[in-house]
N, C-alpha and C positions, 0 to 999 in steps of 0.2 A: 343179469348178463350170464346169466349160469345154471349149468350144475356146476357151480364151481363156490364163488364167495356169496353171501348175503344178498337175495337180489333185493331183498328190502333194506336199505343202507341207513335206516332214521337213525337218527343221530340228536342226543337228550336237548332237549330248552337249554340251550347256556347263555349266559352274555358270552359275547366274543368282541374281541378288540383288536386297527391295522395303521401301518407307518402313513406318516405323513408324505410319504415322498408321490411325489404325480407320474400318473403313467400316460404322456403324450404318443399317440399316434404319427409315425415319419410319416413325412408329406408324399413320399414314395408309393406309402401302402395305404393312404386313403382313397384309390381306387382299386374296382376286380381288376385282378392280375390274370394272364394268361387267356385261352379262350377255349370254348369247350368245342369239341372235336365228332363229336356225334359220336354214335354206335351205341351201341346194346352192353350190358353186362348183366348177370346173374349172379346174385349171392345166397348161399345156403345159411344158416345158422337153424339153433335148437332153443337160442333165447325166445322168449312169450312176451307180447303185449299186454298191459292191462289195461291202460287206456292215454290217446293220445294229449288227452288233457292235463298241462304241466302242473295243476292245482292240486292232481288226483293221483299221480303218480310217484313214486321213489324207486322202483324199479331198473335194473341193467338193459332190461328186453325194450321198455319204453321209451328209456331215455337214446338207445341207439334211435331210435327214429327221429325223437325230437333233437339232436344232433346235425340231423342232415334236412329239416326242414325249419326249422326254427331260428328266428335272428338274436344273438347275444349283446348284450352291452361289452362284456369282459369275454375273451376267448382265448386259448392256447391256439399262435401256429406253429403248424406243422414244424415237427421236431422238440419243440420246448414242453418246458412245464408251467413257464412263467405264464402269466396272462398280458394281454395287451386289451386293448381296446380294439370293439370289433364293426358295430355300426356307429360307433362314435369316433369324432375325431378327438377327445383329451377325455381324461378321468383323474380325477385327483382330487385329495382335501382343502377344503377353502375353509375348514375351521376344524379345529380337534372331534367334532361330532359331526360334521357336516362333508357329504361325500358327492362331489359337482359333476354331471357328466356331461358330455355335450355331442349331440348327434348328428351326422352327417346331415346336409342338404337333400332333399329329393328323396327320398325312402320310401318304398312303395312294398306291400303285401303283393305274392303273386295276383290276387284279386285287383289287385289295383288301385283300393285304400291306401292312403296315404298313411306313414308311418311317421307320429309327432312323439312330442312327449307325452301328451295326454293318453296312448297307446302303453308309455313305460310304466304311468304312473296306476294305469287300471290294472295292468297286470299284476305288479306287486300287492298294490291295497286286496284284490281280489284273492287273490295266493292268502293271505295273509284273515281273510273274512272269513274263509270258506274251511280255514285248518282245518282240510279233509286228513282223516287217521291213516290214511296211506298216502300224503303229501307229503312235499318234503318243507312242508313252513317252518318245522320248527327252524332249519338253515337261516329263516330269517328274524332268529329271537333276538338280535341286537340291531333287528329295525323300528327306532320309535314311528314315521313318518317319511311318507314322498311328496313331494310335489312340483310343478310344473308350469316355470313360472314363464317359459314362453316355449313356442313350439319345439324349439332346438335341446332348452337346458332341463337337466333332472335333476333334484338336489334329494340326499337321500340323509336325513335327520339318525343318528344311530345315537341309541341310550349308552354307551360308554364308549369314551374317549380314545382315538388312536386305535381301531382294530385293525390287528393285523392280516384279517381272514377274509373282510368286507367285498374287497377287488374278487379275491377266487372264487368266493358265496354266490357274484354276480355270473361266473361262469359252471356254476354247479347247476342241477336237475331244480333247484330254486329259480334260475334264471333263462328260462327261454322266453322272449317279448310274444304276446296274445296281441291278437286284433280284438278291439275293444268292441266294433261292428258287427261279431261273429261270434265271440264268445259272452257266454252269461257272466254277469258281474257277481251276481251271489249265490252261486250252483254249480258244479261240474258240468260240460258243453261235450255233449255224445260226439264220437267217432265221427257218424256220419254226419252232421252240424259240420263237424271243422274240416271234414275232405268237402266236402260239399260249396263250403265256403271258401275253399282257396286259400287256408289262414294263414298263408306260410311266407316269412321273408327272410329264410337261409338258402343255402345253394341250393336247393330242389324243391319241389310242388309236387304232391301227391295224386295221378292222375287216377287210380286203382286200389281200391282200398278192399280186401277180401280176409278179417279180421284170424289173424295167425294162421292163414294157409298163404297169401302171395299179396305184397306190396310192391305196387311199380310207381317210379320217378320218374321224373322231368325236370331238365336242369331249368332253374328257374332265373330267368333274364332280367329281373330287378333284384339279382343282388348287390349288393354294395359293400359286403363286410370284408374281415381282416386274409379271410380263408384265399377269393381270388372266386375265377370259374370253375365250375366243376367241369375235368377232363372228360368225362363220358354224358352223352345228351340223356341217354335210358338206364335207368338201373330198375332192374326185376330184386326182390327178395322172395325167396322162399324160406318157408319156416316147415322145419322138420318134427316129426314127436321121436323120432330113433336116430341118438347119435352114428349107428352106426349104416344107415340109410344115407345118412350127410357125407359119411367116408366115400361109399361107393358110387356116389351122383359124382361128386368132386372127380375121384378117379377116372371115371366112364367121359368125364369131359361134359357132363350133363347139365352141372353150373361150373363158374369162373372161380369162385373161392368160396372156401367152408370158413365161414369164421365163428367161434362160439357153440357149441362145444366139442370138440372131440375128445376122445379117451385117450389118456396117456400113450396106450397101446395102441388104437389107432394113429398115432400121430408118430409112433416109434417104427409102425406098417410103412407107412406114405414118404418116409423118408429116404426110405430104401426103391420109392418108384421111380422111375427118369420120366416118366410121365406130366409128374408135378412138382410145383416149388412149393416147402417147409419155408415159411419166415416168420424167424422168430424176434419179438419186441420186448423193451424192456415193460414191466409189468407189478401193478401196485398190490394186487389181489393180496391177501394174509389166507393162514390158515388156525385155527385156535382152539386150547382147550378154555371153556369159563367154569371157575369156580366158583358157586353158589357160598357165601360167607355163611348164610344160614344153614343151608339142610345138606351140606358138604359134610362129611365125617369127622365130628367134634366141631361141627358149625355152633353160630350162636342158638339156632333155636331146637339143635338133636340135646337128648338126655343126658349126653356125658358130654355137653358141651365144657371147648376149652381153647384156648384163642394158640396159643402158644402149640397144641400138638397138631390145629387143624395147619399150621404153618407148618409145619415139619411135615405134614401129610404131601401139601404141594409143593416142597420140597424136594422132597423124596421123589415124584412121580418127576419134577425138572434134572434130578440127578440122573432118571432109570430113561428118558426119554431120547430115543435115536435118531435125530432126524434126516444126518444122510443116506440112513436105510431107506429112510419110507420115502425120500427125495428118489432116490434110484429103485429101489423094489417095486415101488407102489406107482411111479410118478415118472420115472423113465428119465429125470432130467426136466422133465416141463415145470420143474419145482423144486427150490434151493432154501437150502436151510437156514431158517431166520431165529438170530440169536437174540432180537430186542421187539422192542414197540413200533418203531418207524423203522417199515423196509430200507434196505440198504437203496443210495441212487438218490435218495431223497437229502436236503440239508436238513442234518441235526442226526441222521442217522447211529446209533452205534453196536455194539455186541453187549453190550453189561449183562449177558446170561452168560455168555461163556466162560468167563472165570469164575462167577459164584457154583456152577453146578459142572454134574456127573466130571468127566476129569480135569475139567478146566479148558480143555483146549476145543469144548466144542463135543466133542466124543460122550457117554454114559459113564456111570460108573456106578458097579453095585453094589460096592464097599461104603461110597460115600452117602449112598441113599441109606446103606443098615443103621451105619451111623449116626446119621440128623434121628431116624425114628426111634433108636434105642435112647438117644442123647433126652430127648422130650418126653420118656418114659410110654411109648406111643405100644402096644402090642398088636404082632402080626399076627395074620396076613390083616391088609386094611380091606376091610368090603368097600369097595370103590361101585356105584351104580352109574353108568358113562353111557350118555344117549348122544346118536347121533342119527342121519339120515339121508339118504343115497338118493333119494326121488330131488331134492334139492341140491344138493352138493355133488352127487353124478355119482354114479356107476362105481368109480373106485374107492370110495369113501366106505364101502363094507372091508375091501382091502386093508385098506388106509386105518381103519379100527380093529382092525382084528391084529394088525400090526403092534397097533399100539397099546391093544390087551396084552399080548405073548409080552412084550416089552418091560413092562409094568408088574407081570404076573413072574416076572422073571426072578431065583431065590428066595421065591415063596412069601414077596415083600405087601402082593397085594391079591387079593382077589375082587377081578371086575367082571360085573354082571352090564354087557353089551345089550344095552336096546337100541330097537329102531320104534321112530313114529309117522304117521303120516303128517307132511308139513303144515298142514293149515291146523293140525290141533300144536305140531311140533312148539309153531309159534306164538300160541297160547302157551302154552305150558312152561315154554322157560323161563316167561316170567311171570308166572306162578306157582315159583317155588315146586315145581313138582320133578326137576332135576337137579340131582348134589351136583355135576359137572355133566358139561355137553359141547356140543361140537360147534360151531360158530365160522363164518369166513366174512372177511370183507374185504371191500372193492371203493374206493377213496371217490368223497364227492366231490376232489379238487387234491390236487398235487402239493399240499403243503405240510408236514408235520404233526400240527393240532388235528388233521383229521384223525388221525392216528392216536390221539391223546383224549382230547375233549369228551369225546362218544362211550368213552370205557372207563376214565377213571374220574369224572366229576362225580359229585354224591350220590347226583339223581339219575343214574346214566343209564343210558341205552340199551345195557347188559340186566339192570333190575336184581343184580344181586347183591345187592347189600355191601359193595364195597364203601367205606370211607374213609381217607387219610386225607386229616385238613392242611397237611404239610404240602400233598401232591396237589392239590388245588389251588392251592397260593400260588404253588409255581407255575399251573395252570394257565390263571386268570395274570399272572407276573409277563410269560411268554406273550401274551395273546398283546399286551400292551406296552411292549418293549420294542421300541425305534428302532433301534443300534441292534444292526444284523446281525455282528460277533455275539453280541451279549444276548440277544436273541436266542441263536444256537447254545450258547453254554444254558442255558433253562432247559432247551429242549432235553438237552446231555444228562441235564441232572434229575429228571422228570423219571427217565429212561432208569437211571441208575436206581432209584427212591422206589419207582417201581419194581422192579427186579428183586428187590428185599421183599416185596410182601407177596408178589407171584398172585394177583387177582384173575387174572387170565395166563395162561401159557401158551406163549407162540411158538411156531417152530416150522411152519413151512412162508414161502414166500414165492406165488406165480408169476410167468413169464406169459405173454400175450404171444400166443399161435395163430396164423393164418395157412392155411393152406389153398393155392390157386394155382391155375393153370400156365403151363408154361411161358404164355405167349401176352399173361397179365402183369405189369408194371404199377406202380408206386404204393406199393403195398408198404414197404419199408417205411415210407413219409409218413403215414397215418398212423407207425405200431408204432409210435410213440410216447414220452412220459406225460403225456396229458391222457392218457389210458382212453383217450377218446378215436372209435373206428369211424375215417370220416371217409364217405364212398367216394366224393369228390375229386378224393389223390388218385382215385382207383382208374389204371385203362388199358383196352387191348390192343397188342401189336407193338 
């Protein structure tokens, strides 16, 4: 979904574990609500397709599509983060590993295939055969088994007891429902296969498909999930290669809303035009520095390795690091300073960086960075090698780094040598060991805490640098299988805290979701919601 966080969001093999409590469907909301209204809409963005196929993707740019044409078991509405149930009417555990869904009556693909359980149950098996390296199956590593033991019901078999992540797994880029009729059981199913084929039973049918230049929709009339009608009958997408082409369309009145990405600076332009509405959402994105454990500066596998000064190293660099500067210098505000592991808005949220480092209250300090490194016997300046990369992360992320050298470089505590790479070796490369520390962003497969957690501090994780503390794991694997929602949160709290002592990753910004449309556009608000998902359907003119 960016130049902004991670658009590849994989997230390491864990067992994950979720409450026994049932999420029933009101009888109110097991029909489409509202009725759609006809007209036209245009939307711009700079996100990219990689393919419509939900086996083959982990993607921000794919998954928006698959959002708006794709039916869910588990969904956020509008406004929440919570999930309910979407073409189901109940979802809940019928035994500590056994998770029962049960689906509406009558469910039909735009095509006009009927939608059973034998639909649910090929989807996942197949997600799960095909563990294509740019899918997002590992999301379903704590899936032993599906199946489907009559049209309606799903039962879904999980290898550990009571997961608490199961339900929002079911509404992550893991779960969008396939027509079993249209797609391949043991292969990723081409673009034009599934436009072709009609495979869609969310609020919209894909009438136009002209791969990352112009996507056009059809509100799709067998829907039945939790969403309702979508307000607008047509939605155009265009897809831009220049953010700043996407400012001046929007402006010019060319399309109806920009959404994804514009530059700080653009977006600090367009606020000041009476022309257009700025709305702004709450927003899960992260921004990060990773420390490589190994080939970090006294990492385990450099020459003068030494476990104790490469700690004072990162450190020091969470002491000297500013982040309401680069929130307002670099970032205008579109980006707020994040003191922990889980963005603030979220349960379990806390600061536990701010009083370990620079003056406590949130601020630097470069007294207390000389300190830890003199304290460790550490000699300056540190050669710090800090790669990061703007073709990915956007435009102000050279900014954004150059910020954060002066910063660092500040009292003559460090010297960093700033790389850039191009992203397809970028993402080779970091996890292979071939950067001490690098730049990192992510965007949450599901609104709950452990995404936050799981993907960066389990052993084998997602990051590939050699973190391990079997203490943070425990409490890991402790959260993930904890009923009792207070007691739930205090793990989350202490996870937070436990980390902060060892500083594996260093965070310190945290984004807010932007839209910009035209004046005479309506429910944009609905949609910039904490399920971080833009659904066009809220979307309409007049």
């Amino acid at each position: 979904m960016r130049p902004v966080s991670v658009t590849r969001r994989r997230v390491a093999a864990v067992t994950v574990a979720f409450a026994t409590t049932a999420l029933v469907l009101a009888g109110c909301s097991a029909s489409p609500k509202g009725s759609t209204s006809g007209g036209t809409l245009t939307i711009g963005t700079t996100d990219k397709v990689t393919t419509l196929d939900p086996a083959g993707s982990y993607d921000n740019g794919s998954f928006a599509v698959m959002n708006q044409v794709f039916p869910f078991l588990m969904n956020t509405p509008y406004g929440s983060p919570d999930v309910e149930p979407d073409i189901a009417t109940s979802a809940s555990f019928t035994a500590p590993n056994e998770y029962t869904v049960k689906l509406k009556k009558g469910l039909k693909f735009a095509n006009g295939h009927d939608l059973t359980s034998s639909d649910v149950k090929f989807t996942f098996d197949r997600e799960v055969k095909i563990n294509d390296q740019n899918g997002p199956a590992s999301l379903l590593a704590n899936l032993d088994s599906v199946s489907a033991p009559d049209p309606l019901t799903v039962v879904f078999k999980l290898k550990s007891d009571n997961d608490q992540t199961f339900p929002q797994v079911l509404s992550s880029p893991a779960g969008p429902i396939v027509d079993e009729q249209v797609f391949s059981p043991d292969k990723l199913t081409s673009d034009k296969d599934i436009v072709k084929g009609h495979a869609f039973a969310g609020q919209y049918d894909i009438t136009s498909y002209d791969f990352n230049n112009l996507i056009s929709y059809k509100a799709n009339p067998n829907y039945q999930g939790l969403l309702g009608k979508a307000k607008t009958e047509t939605i155009n997408v265009k897809y831009y290669a220049e953010s700043s082409n996407l400012k001046l369309n929007v402006q010019k009145g060319d399309i109806d809303v920009a959404f994804r990405s514009l530059s700080a600076t653009d977006i600090e332009s367009l606020r000041k035009d009476d022309n257009v509405k700025v709305v702004d959402g709450p927003g899960g994105e992260i921004r990060y520095i990773v420390f490589n454990f190994n080939t970090q500066p006294f990492g385990a596998k450099t020459a003068d390795a030494d476990p104790a000064k490469a700690l004072a190293v990162r450190q020091a660099a969470a002491d000297l690091i500013d982040r309401e500067a680069i929130a307002k210098q670099v970032y205008k505000g579109t980006y707020t300073p994040l003191y922990s592991y889980v963005p603030a808005g979220l349960t379990g949220a806390t600061e536990s960086l701010k009083p370990l480092y620079g003056d406590g209250d949130g601020g630097p300090s470069l007294e207390k960075a000389k300190a830890t490194l003199q304290a460790a016997g550490v000699s300056v300046p540190v050669k710090l090698d800090l790669q990061y990369n703007n073709e990915h992360y956007g435009p102000s992320s050279s900014d954004e780094y150059a910020l954060i050298k002066d910063q660092l470089e500040k009292g003559g505590l460090f010297t960093v040598n700033l790389q850039q790479t191009e992203w397809v070796q970028y993402s080779k490369d970091r996890v292979a060991d071939v950067y001490p520390a690098y730049q990192l962003g992510w965007f949450p497969d599901y609104s709950d805490a452990d995404n936050y957690l799981s993907p960066f501090f389990v052993k084998d994780n997602f990051l590939g640098n050699h973190y391990d503390n079997p203490k943070v794991q425990a409490l890991i694997d402790q959260q993930r299988t904890t009923t009792d929602a207070a007691a739930r949160t205090k793990l989350i709290e202490q996870i937070q805290d436990t980390e902060a002592a060892d500083l594996s990753t260093l965070p310190f910004l945290q984004g807010a979701q932007v839209a910009v449309t035209g004046k005479d556009v309506t429910g944009t608000q609905d949609t910039l919601d904490a399920s971080f998902k833009f659904r066009y359907a809220a979307l309409a003119k007049g």
